[in-house]
Legacy VTK file of the C-alpha trace (Angstrom):
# vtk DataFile Version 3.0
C-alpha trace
ASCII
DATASET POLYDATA
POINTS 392 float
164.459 -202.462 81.402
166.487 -202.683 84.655
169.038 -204.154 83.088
169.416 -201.325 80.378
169.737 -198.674 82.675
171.752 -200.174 84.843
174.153 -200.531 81.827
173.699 -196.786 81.180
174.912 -195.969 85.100
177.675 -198.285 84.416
178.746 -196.083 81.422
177.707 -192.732 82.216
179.709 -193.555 85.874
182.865 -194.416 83.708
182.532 -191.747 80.999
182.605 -189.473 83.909
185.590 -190.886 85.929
187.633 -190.925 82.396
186.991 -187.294 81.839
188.230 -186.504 85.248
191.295 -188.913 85.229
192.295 -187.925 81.710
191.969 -184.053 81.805
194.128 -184.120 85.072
196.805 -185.835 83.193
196.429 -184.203 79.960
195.495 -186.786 77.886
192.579 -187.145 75.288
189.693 -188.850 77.019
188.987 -191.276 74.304
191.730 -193.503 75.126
190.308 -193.691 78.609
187.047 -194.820 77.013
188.571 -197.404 74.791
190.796 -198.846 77.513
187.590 -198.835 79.798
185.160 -200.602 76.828
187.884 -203.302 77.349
187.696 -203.232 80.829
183.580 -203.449 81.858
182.875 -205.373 78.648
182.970 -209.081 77.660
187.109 -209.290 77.111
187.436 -208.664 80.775
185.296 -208.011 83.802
182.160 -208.049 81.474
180.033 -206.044 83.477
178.219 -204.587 80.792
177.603 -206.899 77.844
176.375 -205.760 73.873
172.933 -205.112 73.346
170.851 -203.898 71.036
170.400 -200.732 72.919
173.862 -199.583 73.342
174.394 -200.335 69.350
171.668 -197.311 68.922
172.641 -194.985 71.351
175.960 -195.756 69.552
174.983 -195.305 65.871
173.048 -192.108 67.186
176.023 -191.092 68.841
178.074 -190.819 65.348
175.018 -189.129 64.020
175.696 -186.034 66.689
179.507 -186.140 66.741
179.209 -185.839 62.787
176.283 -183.276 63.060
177.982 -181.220 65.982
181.163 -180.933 63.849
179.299 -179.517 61.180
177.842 -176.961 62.673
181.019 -176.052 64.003
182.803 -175.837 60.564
182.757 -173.269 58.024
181.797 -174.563 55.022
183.813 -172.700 52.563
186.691 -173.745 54.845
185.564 -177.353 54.594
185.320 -177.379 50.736
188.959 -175.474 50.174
190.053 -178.013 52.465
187.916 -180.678 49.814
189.771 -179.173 46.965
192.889 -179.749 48.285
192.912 -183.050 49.691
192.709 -184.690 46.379
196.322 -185.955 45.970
196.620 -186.351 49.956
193.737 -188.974 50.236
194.690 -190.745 47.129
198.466 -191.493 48.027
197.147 -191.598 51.586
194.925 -194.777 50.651
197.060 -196.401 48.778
199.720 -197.043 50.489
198.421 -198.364 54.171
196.195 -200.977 51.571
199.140 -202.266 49.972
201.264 -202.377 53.081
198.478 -203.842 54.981
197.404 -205.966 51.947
201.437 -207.406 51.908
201.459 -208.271 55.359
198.364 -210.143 55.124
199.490 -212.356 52.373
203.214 -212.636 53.929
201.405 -214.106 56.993
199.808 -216.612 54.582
196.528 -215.351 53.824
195.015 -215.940 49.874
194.468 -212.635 47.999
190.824 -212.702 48.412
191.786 -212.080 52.472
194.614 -209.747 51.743
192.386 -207.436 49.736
189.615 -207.067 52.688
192.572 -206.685 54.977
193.693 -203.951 52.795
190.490 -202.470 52.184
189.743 -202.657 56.278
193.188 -200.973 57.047
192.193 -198.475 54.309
189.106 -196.891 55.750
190.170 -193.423 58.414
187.784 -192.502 61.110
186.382 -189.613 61.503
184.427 -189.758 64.434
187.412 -190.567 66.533
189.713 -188.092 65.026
187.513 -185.069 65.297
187.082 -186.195 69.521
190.795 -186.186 69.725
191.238 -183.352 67.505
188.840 -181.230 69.928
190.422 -183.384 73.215
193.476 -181.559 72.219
192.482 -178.094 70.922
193.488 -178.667 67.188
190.412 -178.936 65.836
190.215 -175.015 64.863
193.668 -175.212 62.978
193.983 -175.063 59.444
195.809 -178.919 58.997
192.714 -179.939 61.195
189.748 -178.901 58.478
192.745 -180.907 56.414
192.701 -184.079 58.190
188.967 -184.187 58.681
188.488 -183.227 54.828
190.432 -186.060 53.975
189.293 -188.885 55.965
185.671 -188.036 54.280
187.249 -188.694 51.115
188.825 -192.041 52.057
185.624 -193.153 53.573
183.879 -192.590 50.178
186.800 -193.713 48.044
186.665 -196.781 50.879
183.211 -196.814 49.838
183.627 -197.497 45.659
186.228 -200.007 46.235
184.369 -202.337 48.703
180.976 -201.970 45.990
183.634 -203.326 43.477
185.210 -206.146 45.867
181.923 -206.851 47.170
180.731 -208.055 43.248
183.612 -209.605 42.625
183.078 -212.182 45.801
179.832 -212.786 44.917
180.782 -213.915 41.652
179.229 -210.865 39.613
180.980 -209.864 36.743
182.338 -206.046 37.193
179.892 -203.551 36.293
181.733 -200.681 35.803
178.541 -198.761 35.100
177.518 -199.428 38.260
180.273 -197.778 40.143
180.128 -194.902 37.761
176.484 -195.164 39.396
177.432 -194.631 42.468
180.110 -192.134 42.198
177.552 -190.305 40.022
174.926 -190.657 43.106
177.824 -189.191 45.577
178.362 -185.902 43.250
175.072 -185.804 42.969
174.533 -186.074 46.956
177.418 -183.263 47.151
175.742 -180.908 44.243
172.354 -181.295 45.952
174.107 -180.548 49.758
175.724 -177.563 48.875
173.269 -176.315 46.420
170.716 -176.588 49.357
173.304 -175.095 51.649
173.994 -172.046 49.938
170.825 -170.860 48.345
168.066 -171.860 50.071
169.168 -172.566 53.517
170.112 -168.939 53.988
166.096 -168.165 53.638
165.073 -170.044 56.359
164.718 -167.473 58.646
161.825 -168.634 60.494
162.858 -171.026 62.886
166.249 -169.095 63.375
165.076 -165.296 63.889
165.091 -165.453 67.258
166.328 -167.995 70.649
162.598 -168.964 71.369
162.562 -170.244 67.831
162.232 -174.245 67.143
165.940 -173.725 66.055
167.524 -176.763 68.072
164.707 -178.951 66.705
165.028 -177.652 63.192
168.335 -178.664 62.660
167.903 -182.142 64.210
165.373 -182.161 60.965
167.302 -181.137 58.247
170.302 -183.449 60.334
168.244 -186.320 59.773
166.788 -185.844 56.610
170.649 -185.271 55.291
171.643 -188.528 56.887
168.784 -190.350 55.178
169.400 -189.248 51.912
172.966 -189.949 52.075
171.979 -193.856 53.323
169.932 -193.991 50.516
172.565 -193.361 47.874
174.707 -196.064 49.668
176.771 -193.771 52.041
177.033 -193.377 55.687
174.510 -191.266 57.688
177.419 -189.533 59.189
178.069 -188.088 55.529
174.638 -186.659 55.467
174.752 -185.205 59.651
177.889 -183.468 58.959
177.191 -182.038 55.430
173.528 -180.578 57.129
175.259 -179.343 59.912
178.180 -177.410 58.156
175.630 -174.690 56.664
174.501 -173.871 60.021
175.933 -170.980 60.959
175.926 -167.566 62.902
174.858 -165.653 59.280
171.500 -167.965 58.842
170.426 -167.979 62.316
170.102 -165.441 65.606
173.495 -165.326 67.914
172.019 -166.546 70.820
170.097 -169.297 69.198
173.130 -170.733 67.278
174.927 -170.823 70.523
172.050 -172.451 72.402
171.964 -175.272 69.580
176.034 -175.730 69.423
175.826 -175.875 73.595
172.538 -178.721 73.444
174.211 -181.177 70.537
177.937 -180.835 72.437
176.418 -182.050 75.008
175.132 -184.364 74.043
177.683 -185.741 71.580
180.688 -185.311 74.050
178.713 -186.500 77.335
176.229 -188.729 76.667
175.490 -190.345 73.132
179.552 -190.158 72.012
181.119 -191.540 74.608
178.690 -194.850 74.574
179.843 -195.193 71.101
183.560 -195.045 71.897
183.219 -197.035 74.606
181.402 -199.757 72.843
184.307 -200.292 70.297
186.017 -202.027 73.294
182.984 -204.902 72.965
184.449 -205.925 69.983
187.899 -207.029 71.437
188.842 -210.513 72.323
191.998 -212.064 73.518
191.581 -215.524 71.749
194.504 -215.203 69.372
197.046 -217.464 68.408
200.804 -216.936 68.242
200.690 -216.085 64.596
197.782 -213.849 65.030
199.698 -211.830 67.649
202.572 -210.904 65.282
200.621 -210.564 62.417
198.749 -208.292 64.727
201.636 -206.722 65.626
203.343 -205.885 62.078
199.913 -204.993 60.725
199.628 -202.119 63.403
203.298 -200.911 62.877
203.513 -201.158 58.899
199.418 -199.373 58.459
200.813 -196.765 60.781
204.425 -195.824 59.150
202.593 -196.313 55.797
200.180 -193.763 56.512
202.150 -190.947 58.523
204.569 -191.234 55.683
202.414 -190.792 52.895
199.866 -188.853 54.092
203.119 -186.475 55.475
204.700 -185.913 52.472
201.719 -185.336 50.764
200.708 -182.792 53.460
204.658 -181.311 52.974
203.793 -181.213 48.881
200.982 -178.969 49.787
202.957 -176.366 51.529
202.583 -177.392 55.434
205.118 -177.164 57.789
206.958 -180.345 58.992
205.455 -180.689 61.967
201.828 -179.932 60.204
202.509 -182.467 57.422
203.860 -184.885 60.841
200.034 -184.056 62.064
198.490 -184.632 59.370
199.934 -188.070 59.131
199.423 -188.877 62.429
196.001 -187.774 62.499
194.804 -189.819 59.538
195.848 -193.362 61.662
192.471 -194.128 63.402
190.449 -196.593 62.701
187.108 -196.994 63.541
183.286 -197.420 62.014
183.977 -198.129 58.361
186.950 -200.221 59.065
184.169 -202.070 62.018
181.797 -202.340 59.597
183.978 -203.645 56.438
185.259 -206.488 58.661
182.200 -207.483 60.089
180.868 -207.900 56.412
183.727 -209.647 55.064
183.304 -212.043 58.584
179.633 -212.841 57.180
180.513 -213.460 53.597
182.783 -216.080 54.950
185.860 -214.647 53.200
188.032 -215.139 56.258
187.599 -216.721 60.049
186.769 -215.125 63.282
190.412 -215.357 63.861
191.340 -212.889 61.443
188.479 -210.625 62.208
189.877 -210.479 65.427
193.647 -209.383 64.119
191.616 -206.408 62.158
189.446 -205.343 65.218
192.363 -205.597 67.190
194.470 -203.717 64.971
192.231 -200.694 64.657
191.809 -200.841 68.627
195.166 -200.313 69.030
195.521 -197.549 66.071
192.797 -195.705 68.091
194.670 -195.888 71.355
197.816 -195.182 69.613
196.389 -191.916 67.858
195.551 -189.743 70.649
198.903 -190.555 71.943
200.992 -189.374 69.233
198.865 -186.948 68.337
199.494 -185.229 71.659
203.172 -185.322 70.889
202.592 -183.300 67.806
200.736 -180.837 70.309
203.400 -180.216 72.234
205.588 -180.277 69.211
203.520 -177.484 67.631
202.939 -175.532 71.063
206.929 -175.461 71.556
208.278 -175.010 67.971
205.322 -173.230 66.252
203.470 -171.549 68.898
201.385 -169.170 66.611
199.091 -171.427 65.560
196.220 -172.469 64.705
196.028 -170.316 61.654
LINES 1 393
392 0 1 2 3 4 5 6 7 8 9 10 11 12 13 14 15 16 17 18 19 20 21 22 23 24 25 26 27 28 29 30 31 32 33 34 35 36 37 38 39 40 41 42 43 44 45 46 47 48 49 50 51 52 53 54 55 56 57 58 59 60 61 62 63 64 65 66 67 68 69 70 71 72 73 74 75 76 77 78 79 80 81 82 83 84 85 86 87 88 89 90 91 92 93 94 95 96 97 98 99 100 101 102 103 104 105 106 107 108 109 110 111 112 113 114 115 116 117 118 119 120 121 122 123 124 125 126 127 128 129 130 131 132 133 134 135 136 137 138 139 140 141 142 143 144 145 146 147 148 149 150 151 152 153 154 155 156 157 158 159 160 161 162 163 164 165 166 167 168 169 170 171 172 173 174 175 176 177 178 179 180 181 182 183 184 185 186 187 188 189 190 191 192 193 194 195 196 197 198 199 200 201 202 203 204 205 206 207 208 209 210 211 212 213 214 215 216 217 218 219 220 221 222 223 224 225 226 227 228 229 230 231 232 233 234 235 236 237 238 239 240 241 242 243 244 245 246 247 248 249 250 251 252 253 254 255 256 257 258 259 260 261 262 263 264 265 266 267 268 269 270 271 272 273 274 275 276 277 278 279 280 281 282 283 284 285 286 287 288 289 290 291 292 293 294 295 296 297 298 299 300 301 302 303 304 305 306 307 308 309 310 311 312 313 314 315 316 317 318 319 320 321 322 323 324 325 326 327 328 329 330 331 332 333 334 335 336 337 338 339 340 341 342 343 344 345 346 347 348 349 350 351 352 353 354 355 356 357 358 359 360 361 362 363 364 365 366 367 368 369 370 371 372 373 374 375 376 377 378 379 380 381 382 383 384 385 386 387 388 389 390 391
């Protein structure tokens, strides 16, 4: 027990000193808290090591970054933003996995490893875009619903093509029926969510009528119970947190009562639960890499990230956008994060590659993440100089 808390003051003490250091030099403070996972974890001074505890405060962490943002969004913003995303996420997705898919087999690698490297570099995150997003005061413009939109998409897209990979390594034959199954089940899931969001969650008036109501508690509920069901169709909980939070809003529930739950789950998804989850990314690092690995490393990072800022961009540009939106848009679809995490740790314990190149991919999306936030603040000050009236 000592031990666990005196990982939490170790984190809580750095999530604080990033937010300080950052902010003063204008920078988003998740790249403080990726740089400083490195730092205190096992790759260097390994003063706070992996546990089982900071893996739930980090998994519950996604669950209120995704719930938080929810709330925050307007639905019918969300799903025009759905509608039109279509063609972005498609040629979006395609072209970082075949870029990343190429280099992996021009380093060597069979097909088998090329597709999971492709499939890895495929998968956006969302958590991590929507911090930086907010770090930088985007996350109200239009491009931004875009962007987040989007990388939901991917995810699930990411999601039907690793089912179909998945049966193929294990030597099933391809059951097409089955991913009609489970693209069925995620309509289904969306039908459900927004039937439940716009006709019967505007009745709920009793825990929302006033501030004393059970409000904050409420929506932790119907947060949960949206998670749930979306893990039980196959998805990620953070599907089902964000989709429950998004019909949330100041029309179902008292002023002062939205406000109070919108203050209680940024706090805690922005100073407690979300940076431990961000931070722990930095675990997964390792500096054991061969020559090879390093340049493989190296071209993987630089090809994933022209492919996508060039698709994604001209996509965004096809849909009307200014330059420097469609350059956003680009740029903000580069993270990588939990599915990406989670699709190479799965393809590490089906044995279809080595620890080595699980290290290249974790490596890879480290340095996407770090490199995000970066560029994305020089579309900022891109936007604030050259198109200064937005967000729109």
């Amino acid at each position: 027990m000592d031990t666990i808390f005196q990982s939490l003051f170790m984190l809580m003490a750095v999530v604080w000193l990033v937010a300080v250091i950052m902010r003063k030099i204008g920078l988003p403070t998740i790249m403080g808290e990726l740089i400083m996972g490195v730092v205190i974890g096992p790759a260097v001074l390994g003063w706070v090591q992996p546990s089982e505890t900071i893996e739930i405060l980090a998994q519950i962490g996604i669950f209120f970054l995704m719930l938080h943002t929810g709330v925050e969004t307007e639905p019918r913003e969300f799903f025009d933003a759905l509608k039109n995303s279509l063609a972005l996420v498609v040629v979006g997705a395609i072209v970082p996995f075949f870029v990343s898919m190429g280099v992996a087999l021009a380093y060597g690698y069979g097909w088998v490893d090329s597709v999971f490297v492709g499939l890895t570099m495929t998968a956006t995150a969302v958590v991590i875009t929507l911090k930086i997003l907010r770090d930088l005061g985007l996350h109200h413009a239009r491009f931004a619903r875009v962007i987040v939109a989007s990388c939901v998409i991917d995810n699930l897209l990411s999601l039907v093509v690793f089912s179909f990979v998945i049966g193929v390594l294990q030597g099933k034959a391809v059951d097409f029926s089955e991913l009609a199954m489970l693209a069925g089940k995620i309509l289904l899931f969306f039908a459900v969510s927004v039937s439940i969001g716009y006709y019967l969650y505007p009745r709920m008036t009793f825990p929302f009528h006033d501030k004393n109501g059970k409000g904050f508690t409420f929506v932790l509920v119907l947060g949960f119970a949206g998670g749930l069901l979306a893990q039980a169709i196959g998805l990620h909980i953070m599907v089902g947190a964000y989709i429950a939070g998004l019909f949330f809003e100041e029309k179902v529930a008292n002023k002062k009562l939205y406000d109070l739950v919108n203050d209680r789950l940024y706090g805690l998804s922005y100073s407690f639960l979300g940076p431990i989850f961000f931070i722990s990314l930095g675990f997964n690092i390792t500096f054991n890499l061969s020559a090879n690995s390093i340049w493989m490393l190296a071209t993987l990072t630089l090809t994933v990230l022209i492919g996508q800022i060039v698709s994604a961009g001209l996509m965004a540009r096809r849909m009307h956008f200014t330059w420097l939106e469609s350059l956003t848009i680009g740029v903000g679809m580069c993270g990588r994060a939990e599915m990406a995490f989670i699709l190479a740790s799965v393809g590490l314990n089906l044995g279809v590659f080595k620890s080595e190149l699980f290290s290249v991919l974790v490596f890879t999306a480290f340095l996407l993440n770090l490199l995000t936030p970066l560029m994305l603040k020089g579309c900022a000050v891109l936007l604030e100089k050259y198109q200064p009236h937005w967000p729109y």
